[in-house]
C-alpha positions as CSV (number, residue, x, y, z in Angstrom):
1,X,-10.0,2.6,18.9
2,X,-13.5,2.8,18.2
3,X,-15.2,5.4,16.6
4,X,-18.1,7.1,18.7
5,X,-21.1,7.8,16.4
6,X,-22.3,11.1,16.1
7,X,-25.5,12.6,16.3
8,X,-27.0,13.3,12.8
9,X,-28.3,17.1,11.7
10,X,-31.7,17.5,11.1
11,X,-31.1,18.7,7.6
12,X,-29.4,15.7,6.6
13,X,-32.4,13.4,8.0
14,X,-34.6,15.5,6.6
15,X,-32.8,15.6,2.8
16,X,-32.7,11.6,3.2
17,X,-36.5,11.7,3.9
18,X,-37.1,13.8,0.8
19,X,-34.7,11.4,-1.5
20,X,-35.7,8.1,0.0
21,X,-32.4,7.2,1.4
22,X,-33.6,5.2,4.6
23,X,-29.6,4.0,5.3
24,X,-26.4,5.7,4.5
25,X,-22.7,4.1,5.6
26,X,-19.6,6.5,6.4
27,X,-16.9,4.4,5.2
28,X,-14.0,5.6,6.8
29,X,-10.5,4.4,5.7
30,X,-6.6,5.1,6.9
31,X,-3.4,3.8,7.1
32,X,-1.0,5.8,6.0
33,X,-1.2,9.5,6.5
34,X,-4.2,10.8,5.4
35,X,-8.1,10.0,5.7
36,X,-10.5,8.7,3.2
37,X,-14.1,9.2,3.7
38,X,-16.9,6.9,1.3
39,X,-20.4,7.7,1.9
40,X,-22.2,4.5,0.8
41,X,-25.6,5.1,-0.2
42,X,-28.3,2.8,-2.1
43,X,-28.9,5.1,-4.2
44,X,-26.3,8.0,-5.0
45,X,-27.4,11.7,-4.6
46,X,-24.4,13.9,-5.2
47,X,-26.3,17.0,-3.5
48,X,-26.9,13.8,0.0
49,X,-23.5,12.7,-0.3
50,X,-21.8,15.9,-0.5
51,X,-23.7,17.5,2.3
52,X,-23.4,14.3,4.0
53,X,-19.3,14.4,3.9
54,X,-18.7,17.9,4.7
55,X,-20.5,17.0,7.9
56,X,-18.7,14.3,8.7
57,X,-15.0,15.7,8.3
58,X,-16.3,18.2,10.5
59,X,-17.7,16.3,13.3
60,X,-15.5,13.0,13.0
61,X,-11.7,14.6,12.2
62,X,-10.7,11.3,10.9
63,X,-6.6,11.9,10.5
64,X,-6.2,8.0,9.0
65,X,-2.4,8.4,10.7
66,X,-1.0,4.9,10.9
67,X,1.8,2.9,10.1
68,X,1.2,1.8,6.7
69,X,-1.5,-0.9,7.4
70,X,-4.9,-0.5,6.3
71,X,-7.6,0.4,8.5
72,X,-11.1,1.3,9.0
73,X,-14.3,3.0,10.1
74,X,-18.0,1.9,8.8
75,X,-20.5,3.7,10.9
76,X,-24.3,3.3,9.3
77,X,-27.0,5.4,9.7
78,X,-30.4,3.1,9.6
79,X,-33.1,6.4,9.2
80,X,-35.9,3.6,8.9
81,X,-35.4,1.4,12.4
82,X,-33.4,4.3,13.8
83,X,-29.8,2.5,14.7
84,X,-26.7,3.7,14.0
85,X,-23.5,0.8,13.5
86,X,-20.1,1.4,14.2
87,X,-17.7,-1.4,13.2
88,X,-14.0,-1.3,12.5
89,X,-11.8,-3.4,10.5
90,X,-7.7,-3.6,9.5
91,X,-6.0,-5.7,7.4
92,X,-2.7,-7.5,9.0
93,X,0.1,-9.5,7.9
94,X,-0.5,-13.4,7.3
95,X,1.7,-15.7,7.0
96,X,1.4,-19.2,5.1
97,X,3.4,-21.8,6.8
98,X,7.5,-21.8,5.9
99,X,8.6,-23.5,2.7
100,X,11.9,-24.9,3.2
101,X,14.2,-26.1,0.1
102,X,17.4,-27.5,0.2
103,X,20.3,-24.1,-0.4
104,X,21.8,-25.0,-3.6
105,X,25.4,-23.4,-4.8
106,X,25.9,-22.0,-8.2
107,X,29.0,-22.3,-9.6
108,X,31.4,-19.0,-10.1
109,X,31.1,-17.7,-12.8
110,X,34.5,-17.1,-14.5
């Protein structure tokens, strides 16, 4: 799945502008049954960040259903060269290779 970016309110650009935020992330996270949203700024600004969350539950309705593994969303917002990022990322299971020993019995114990 990857997440589609969304466009971006004028009000937030515009509250960026006026705070010098030039790049914000929406860090997205899941796994088990509910979403997390992060917003990753250089420079925190609780009135940004909180505008900037309410809009993105809204447009993004990230559920962060899964089966216990952990998983991701990181979409960025570059206001200064105008991009916008979308990456995802899990974590998995990894396996080092088998350690085998010899079984050993213990005696009963009386």
């Amino acid at each position: 799945h990857n997440m589609n970016a969304q466009p971006l309110p004028k009000n937030i650009v515009s509250l960026a502008k006026s705070k010098g935020i030039e790049k914000f992330t929406l860090q997205f996270s899941g796994g088990s049954d509910e979403g997390y949203l992060n917003v990753d700024t250089d420079n925190y600004d609780r009135e940004f960040n909180s505008l900037v969350e309410e809009w993105a539950w809204n447009v993004y309705n990230y559920s962060g259903a899964g089966e216990g593994q952990d998983y991701g969303d990181d979409i960025t917002y570059d206001l200064k060269n105008n991009t916008v990022t979308t990456q995802e990322w899990f974590t998995q299971r990894t396996y080092d290779k088998p350690f085998d020993a010899k079984l050993e019995l213990a005696e009963d114990e009386a």
